[in-house]
N, C-alpha and C positions, 0 to 999 in steps of 0.2 A: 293539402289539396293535391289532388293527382290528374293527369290529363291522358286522354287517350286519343291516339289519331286513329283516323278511320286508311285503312290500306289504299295505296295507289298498287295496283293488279295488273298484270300484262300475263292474258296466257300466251303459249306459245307450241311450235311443232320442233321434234328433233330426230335425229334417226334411233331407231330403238338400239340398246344394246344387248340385249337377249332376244331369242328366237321362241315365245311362247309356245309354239308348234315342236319342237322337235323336243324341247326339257322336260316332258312329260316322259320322254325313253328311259331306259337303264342310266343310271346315272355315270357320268365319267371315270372310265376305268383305268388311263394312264394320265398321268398328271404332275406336273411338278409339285413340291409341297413346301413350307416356310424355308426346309433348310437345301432347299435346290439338289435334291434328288429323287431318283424315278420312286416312286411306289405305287406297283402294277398287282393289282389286284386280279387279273386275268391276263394271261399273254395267248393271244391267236395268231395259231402258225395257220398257215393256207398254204395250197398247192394249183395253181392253177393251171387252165387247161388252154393251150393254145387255140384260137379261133383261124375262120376261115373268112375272105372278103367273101361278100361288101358285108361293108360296118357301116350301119346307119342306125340314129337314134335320132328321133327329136325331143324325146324325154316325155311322151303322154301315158307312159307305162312304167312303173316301176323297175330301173332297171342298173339300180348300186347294188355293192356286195353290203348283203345283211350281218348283220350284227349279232346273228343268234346262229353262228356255223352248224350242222352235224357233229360227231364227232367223228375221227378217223385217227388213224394211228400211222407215224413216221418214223424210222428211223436213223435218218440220214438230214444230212442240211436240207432245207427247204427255204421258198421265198417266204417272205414274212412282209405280213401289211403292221408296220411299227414297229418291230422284230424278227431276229434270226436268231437261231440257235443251231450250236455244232456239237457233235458229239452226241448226238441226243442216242440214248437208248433205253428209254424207260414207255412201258406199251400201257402203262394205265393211265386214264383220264383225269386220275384224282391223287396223283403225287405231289406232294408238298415238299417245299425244301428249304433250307437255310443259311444263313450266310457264313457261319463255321464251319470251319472243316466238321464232318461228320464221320462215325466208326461204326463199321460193324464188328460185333464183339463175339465170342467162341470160346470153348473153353478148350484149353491149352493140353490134353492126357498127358504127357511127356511130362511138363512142370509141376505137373495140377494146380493149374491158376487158371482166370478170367483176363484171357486178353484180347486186343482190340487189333484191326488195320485202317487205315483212312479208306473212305471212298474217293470213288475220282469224283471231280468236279462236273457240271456244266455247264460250258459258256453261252451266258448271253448276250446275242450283243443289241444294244438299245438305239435303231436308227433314229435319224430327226424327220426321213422320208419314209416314204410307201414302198420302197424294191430293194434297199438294202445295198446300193451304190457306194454309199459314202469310203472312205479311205480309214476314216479315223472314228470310228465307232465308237460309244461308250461299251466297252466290255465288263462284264459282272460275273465271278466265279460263283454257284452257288452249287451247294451239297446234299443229295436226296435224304432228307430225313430219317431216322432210324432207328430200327425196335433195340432199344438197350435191355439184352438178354440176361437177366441176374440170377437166374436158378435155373440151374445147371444139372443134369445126370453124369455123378461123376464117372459113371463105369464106361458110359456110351460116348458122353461130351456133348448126349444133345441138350436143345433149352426146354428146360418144361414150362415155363411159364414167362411171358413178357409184358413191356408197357414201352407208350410212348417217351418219348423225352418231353417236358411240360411245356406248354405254349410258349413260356418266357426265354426257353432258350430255340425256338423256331421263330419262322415267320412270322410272325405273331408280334414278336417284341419290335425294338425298335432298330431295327437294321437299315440298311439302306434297299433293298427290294422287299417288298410283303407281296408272297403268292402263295394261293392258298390253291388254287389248281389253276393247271392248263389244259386249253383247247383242242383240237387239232382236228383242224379244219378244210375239207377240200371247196373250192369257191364253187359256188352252182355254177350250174353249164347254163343258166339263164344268164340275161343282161351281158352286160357290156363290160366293167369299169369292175376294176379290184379296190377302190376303198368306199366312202361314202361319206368323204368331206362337204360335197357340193351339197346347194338344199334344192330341191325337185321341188316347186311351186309352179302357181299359174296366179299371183297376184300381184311381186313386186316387179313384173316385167310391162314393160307397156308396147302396143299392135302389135303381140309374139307372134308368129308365122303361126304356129298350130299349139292345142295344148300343152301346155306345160314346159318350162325350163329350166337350164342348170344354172344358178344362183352362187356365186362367191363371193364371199365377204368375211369380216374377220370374227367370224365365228367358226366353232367346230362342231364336230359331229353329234354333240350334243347341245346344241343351241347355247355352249357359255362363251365366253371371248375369249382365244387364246393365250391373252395376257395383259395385265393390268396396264396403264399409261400410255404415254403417247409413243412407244416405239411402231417404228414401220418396216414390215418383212413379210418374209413369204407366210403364208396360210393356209388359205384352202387352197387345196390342188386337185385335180380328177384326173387319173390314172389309171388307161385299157386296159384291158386283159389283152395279154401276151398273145400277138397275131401273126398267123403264116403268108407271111409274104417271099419266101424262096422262090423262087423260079421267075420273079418277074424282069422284066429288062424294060428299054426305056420305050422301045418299037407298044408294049401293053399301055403305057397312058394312063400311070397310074395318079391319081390326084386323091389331093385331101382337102376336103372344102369344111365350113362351119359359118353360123350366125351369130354375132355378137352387139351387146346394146349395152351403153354405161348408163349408170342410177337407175332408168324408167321412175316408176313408184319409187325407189328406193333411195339412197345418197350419193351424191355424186363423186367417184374420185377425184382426187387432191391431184393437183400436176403431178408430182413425184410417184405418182402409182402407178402400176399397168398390169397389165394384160397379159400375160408369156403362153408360147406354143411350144412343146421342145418336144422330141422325137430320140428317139433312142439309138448310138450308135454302136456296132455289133463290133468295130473295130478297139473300140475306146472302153465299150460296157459306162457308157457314161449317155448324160443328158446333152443334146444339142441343140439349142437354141436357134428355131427356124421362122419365127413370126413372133413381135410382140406389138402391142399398143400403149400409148400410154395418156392417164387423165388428161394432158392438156391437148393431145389428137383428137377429142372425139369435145365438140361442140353442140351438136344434132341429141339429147338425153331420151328420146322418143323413137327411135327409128331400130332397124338392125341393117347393119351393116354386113357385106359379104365378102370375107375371106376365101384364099385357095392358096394351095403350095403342090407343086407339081414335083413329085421324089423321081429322083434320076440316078442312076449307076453313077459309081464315082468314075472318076477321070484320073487324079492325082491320087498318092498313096497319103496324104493328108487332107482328101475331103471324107465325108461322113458317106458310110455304107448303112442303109436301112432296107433293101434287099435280102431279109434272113427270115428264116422261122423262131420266132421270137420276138418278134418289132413289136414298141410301146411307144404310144404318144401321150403326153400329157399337158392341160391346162395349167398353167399355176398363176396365182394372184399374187400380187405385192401391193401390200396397203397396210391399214391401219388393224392390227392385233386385239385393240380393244371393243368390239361394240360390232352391231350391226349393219355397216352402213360399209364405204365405199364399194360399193354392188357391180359387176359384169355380171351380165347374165348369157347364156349360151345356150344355141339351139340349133337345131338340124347337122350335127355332125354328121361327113360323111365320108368312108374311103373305100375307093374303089378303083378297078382298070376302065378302060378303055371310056376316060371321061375328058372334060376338055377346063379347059380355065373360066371361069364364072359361068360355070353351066348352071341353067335353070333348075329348080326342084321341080322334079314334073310328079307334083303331089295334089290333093283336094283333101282341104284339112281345118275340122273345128278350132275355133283357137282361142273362144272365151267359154269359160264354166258358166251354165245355169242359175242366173241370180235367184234370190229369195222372191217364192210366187205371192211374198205377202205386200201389201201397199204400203203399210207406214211403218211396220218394224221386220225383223229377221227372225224371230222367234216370240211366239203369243204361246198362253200357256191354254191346255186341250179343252177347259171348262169355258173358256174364253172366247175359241173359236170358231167364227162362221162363215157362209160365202161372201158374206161386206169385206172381209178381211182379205181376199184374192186379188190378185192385179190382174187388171184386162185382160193385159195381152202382153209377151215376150220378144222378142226380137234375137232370134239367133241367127247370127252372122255366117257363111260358110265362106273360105277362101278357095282359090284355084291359085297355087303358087308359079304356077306354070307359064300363067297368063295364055292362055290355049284355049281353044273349044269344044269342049267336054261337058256330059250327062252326067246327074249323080241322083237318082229316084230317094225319096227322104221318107221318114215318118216318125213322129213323135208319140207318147202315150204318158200317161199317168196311172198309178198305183200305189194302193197303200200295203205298203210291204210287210205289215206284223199278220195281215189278213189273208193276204193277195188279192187283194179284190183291186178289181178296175175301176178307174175313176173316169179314164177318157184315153181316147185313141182318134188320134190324126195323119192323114195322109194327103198329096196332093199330086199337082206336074211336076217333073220332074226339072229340079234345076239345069239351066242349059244357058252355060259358058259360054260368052263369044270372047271375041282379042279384046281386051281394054277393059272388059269387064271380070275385072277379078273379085269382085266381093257378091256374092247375090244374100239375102235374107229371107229367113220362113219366119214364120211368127205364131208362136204358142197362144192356146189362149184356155188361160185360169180360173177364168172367172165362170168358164162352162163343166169344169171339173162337176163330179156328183160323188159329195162330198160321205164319207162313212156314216155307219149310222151311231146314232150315241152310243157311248159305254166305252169302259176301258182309260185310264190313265194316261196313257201316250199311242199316240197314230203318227206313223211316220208315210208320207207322199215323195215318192221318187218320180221324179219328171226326167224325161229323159228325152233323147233326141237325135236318130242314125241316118247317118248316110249310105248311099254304095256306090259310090264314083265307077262307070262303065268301064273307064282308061283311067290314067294320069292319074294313078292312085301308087305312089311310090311305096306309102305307110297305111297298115290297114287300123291300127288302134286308135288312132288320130279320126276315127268316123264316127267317133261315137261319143258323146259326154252325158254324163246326168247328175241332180244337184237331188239332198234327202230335204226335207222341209220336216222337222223333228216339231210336235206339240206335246208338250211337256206339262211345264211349270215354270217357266222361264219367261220373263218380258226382255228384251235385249234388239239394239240397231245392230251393233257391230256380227262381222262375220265369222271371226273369231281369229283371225290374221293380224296381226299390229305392227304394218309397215310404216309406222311414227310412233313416237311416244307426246302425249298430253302434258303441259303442265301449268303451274302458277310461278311466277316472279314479280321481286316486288317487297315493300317493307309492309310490315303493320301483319295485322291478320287478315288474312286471303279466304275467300270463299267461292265453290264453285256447285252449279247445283242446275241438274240434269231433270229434264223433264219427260216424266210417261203419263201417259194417258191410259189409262185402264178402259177394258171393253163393259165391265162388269164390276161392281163392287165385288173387294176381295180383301182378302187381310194378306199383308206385305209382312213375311217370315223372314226374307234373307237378300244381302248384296253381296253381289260379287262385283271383284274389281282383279283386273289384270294388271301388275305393275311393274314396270321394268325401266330401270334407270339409264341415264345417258350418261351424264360429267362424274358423279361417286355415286356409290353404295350408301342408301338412305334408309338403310332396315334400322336406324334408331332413332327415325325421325319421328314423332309424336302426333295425331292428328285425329280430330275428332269426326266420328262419321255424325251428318246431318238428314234428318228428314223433313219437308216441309209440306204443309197442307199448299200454302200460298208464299211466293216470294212476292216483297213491294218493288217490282221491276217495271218500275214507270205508271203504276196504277195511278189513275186518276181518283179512283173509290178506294180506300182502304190502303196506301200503300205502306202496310205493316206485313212484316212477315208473322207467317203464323207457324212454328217449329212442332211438329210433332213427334219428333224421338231426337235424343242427341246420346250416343255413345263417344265417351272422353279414351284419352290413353291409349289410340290406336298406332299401329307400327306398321308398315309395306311387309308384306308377306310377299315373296318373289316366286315366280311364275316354277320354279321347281317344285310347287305346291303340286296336289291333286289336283289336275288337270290345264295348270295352267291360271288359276284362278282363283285369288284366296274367298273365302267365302265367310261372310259376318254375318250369322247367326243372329237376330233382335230378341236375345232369349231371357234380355235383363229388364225387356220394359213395365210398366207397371198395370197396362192392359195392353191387350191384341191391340193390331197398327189396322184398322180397317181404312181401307182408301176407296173411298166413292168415286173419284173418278179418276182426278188430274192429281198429282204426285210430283215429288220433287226430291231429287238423291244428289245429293254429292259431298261436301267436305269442309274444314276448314283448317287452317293453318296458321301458326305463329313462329313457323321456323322459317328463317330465311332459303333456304334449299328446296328444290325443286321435288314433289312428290315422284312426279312421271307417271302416268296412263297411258295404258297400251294405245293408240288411236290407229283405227281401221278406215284406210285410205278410199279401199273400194266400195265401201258402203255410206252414201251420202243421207243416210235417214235421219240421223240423231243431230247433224250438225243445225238445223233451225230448232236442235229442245235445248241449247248450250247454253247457260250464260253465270258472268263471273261478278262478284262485287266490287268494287272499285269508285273511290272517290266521293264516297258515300250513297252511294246507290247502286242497282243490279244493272246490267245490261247485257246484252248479246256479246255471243261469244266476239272477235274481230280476227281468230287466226285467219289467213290467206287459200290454207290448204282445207278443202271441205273433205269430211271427215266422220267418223262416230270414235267417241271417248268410248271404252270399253268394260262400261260400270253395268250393270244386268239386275235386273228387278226379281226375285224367288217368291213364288207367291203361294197359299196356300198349304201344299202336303208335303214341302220339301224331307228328307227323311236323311239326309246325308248330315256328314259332320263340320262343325265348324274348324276353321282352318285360324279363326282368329285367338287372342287372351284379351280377356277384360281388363286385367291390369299386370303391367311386365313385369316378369319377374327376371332375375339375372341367370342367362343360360346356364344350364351345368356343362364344366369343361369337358366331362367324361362324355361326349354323343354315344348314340347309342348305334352298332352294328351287329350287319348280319352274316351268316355262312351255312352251309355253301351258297353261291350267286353264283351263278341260277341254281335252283332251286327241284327236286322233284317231290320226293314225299314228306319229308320235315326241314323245318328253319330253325335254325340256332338263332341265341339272340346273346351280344356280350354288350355290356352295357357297367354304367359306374354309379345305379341309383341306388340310392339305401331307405327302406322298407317298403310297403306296399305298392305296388304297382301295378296300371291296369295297360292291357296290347290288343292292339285292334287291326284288322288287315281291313285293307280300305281298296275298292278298286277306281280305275282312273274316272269314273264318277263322280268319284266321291260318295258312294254307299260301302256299308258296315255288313263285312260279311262275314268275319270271326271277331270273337272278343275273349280273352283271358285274362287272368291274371297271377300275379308271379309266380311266372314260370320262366326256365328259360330255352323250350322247346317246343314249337307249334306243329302240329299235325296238317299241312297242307295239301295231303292227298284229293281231295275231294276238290281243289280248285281249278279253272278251263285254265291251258295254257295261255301267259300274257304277263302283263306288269303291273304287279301291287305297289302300294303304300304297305309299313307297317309303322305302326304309329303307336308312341312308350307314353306313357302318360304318370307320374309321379306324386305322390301324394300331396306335393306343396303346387302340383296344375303347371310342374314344368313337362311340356312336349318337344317328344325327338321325333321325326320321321326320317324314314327310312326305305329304296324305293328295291325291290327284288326281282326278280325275273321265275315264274314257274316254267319249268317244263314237264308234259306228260310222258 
């Protein structure tokens, strides 16, 4: 005889440790590997350009250095964001080199022989910063590849005919650097900041002064974690472009002010963590430490706080000079390397002359995004939707930082953008500022939109909504916000931001099952789920997805559950997916999923380890459809933070591919890669599968816009500049993806 206990369940909230939003980019290009050295798949030299004051940013603009440079040619040292190189003299974009000495060969007329000279090297040197400070550099000799010339014209000594040297002894093999080409790159003359470690959001901050903020935490520029375990160190850092500040003295009044807030939405640092301001001295060529904070200073997790530092000509021949043309200041975090969480957030950076120690922002400025104009979810699919589904009315907020009395004439409007057709247009008095009253609101209304006419697959509604402040408008892109309301194919609460992660803890088997309400009988094709781990990596955790007509959650009539699809042997597919969101395909059931109304999604488990769900902070619609099993019956969810789990309903015509396997099979160790990255008119593909094989270029979608198979060169002329998938499929249903960058 056998016994089975029924699970005691506790869900729960934790900081995420991936950044769903940003791991959809290029995938990480410098990186440690098992055996703890560089292998740089791309190295970006830059050259930037000195700026002039005032420097002001509040970040409502995109305004980091991109990741997708020009190209440009150098020949001499240059700054490097993560590297330098000296010596450089090589003017093509696509030189490849190796970590042997390299020769080039000739034929000898005097001996009559084939002989060879070395080339020179050149050095790299691999910083752990953005400027190339450091003292003690990892340097790496490497040697430009080269045609080994084997036939020969004896009479003349030229080559008649050449070839590479084979992959295995270049780059390719297993050396300690793999580059397959470099960059070079001049920084736009737009924005601010030479790198692009901070994350630009507007949702893990809380009462940000105006749109959007610079975000640090132990993630990188690609939404992964710097580094496994619990070590605490520097991270993310934000790094200006090189500014002309010569000629000023102290009679100019030069100040440097900024806004800073710990956690908001986000994790709170650990005591041990902080905040750093440093500033660059001209004297030293080094970093100077002029302002920090640290986790156990700051109490208040809601507020922003207001810094200044007032730069002054030195005095003593050992104080810091930042009086030069060249002056850099930079943010750096010290915290936790692994995960997404101990958060500063930053905003209204500002340097300028003739200012004073906590001077006012004398600004008028939006400072919340346009929520979802829908009532009970964030995305209804286009067959589904009607004006029932609009919300009344909006409430946008507009601030006067300044706290001053000032005009700012407003007006809003709606359109459906694949059309252009107007939906609605609003205008009124103009807001009018007194002292004490800094916050005034206008309020949209949704529910008066006139709505498209039928037809067509997907309608997208841009709501929008501008100011024009008369005066005391210090920043003009901060006037304006607007949110897209996409109708698809999609039922979904969350926003698509996962400033917590969801889970179950707990023995026995765990159940957790999300409730939608459909507007319209429809047949249910697909679930997406965003998954991102906190404490380990749980991609071999095992987990069945569930569907249910009825859970027995306290029913007085019937309290049986009624299961209508159960898929066994599932695994977390991590948010480096298409799009952030693995997608489970129902394409094994034994008829269509029709759901008449009310529906039920979520999971089950018998692994003690925590699945994790993305969970979206700022969208509170999904948290009354939560509820978990436990102690032999269903009940509401009980976390403390209200929220939406990030699981999403596909209904009907979905046409995209599944991101899941039916049943696991054991990775192949050969993955499969690509070249060149980026990319213009064909992609190579090297890979370790053996026979048939089928390739599909996937865009961040998740739609199928090429398909071949074995080959190992795609023709991608014909695709819009941006970031694919390409995705290897083998005859035993093992998948590699693989993420590319096109340029035209």
């Amino acid at each position: 005889m056998s016994f089975c206990s029924d699970a005691i369940a506790q869900d729960y909230i934790a900081p995420c440790k991936y950044n769903n939003l940003l791991l959809p980019q290029i995938q990480k290009e410098n990186k440690k590997d098992s055996r703890n050295v560089i292998t740089n798949r791309f190295i970006y030299f830059v050259s930037p350009d000195t700026i002039d004051l005032p420097f002001i940013d509040d970040f409502s603009k995109a305004s980091l250095n991109s990741n997708f440079p020009y190209i440009n040619h150098f020949t001499d040292t240059v700054l490097a964001s993560g590297a330098c190189v000296e010596d450089l003299g090589y003017l093509t974009e696509n030189q490849r080199f190796m970590l042997d000495t390299s020769y080039s060969y000739f034929y000898d007329l005097a001996n009559k022989r084939i002989d060879s000279v070395p080339q020179d090297p050149v050095i790299v040197n691999i910083y752990s910063g953005n400027n190339c400070l450091e003292s003690n550099p990892l340097s790496i000799s490497v040697y430009p590849e080269f045609y080994n010339r084997y036939i020969f014209d004896t009479m003349s000594g030229k080559a008649i005919d050449s070839i590479f040297v084979g992959a295995s002894d270049t780059v390719y093999s297993d050396t300690i650097i793999r580059t397959t080409t470099i960059f070079f790159a001049a920084v736009s003359s737009a924005g601010f900041w030479m790198d692009q470690r901070a994350y630009i959001n507007n949702t893990l901050a809380v009462n940000q002064p105006s749109i959007g903020v610079a975000t640090l935490d132990g993630l990188d520029e690609y939404g992964m974690p710097y580094q496994e375990g619990n070590a605490t160190a520097t991270s993310d850092v934000l790094t200006s472009k090189p500014i002309d500040l010569s000629g000023f003295v102290n009679a100019d009044s030069v100040y440097f002010s900024f806004l800073y807030q710990s956690a908001g939405n986000g994790d709170k640092p650990d005591d041990i963590d902080s905040l750093i301001l440093e500033f660059k001295d001209i004297r030293t060529n080094k970093w100077s430490r002029v302002w920090n904070v640290g986790g156990a200073d700051v109490t208040n997790l809601t507020v922003f706080n207001a810094a200044s530092i007032h730069l002054k000509e030195p005095i003593l021949l050992a104080d810091p000079d930042f009086f030069f043309d060249g002056f850099q200041f930079r943010f750096r975090r010290i915290g936790s390397l692994a995960g997404n969480n101990d958060h500063w957030h930053i905003d209204y950076v500002q340097l300028d002359a003739n200012r004073q120690n906590n001077q006012p922002i004398a600004d008028i400025a939006l400072f919340q995004d346009i929520p979802s104009i829908l009532k009970r979810y964030t995305l209804i699919p286009r067959d589904h939707f009607s004006s029932a589904d609009l919300i009344d009315t909006i409430n946008v907020p507009v601030k006067n930082l300044a706290n001053n009395s000032a005009l700012a004439p407003w007006d809003a409007s709606a359109n459906e953008i694949i059309t252009m057709t107007n939906l609605s247009s609003q205008t009124g008095a103009n807001l009018s500022f007194q002292p004490g009253s800094n916050i005034l609101t206008r309020i949209i209304q949704p529910a008066s939109y006139t709505l498209p006419a039928a037809g067509g697959d997907k309608i997208i509604i841009r709501t929008e909504f501008n100011t024009a402040p008369t005066s005391t408008n210090l920043i003009d892109c901060n006037d304006t916000t607007f949110s897209d309301q996409v109708f698809e194919n999609t039922y979904a609460y969350d926003d698509g931001s996962a400033e917590r992660a969801y889970g179950l803890e707990g023995i026995g088997i765990k159940r957790f099952a999300y409730r939608f309400v459909f507007n319209q009988p429809d047949t249910l094709v697909a679930v997406q789920v965003h998954f991102t781990n906190v404490i380990e990596n749980v991609e071999n955790l095992i987990f069945n997805i569930n569907i249910w007509e009825r859970i027995g959650k306290d029913f007085v009539i019937n309290p049986v559950d009624k299961m209508l699809y159960s898929s066994t042997n599932k695994k977390p597919i991590y948010v480096d997916s298409i799009n952030g969101y693995a997608t489970f395909v129902l394409n094994d059931a034994d008829s269509l999923l029709l759901v008449n109304d009310t529906v039920f999604i979520g999971w089950s488990q018998s692994d003690e380890r925590n699945i994790e769900i993305g969970y979206d902070v700022n969208s509170t619609k999904g948290y009354n459809n939560m509820f978990i099993f436990t102690n032999g019956s269903w009940k509401p969810s009980t976390v403390s933070v209200i929220g939406s789990p990030m699981i999403r309903a596909i209904v009907d015509n979905y046409d995209g591919y599944t991101t899941s396997v039916n049943n696991p099979i054991k990775p192949n160790t050969d993955p499969a890669s690509v070249y060149p990255n980026p990319a213009i008119d064909y992609l190579n593909i090297k890979h370790g599968l053996d026979g048939n094989f089928t390739i599909r270029i996937i865009d961040i979608s998740g739609k199928i816009l090429i398909t071949e198979s074995n080959t190992s060169s795609i023709d991608i002329s014909e695709l819009s500049s941006g970031i694919y998938v390409i995705q290897l499929e083998s005859s035993k249903g093992e998948l590699f993806n693989a993420r590319f960058s096109k340029f035209k």
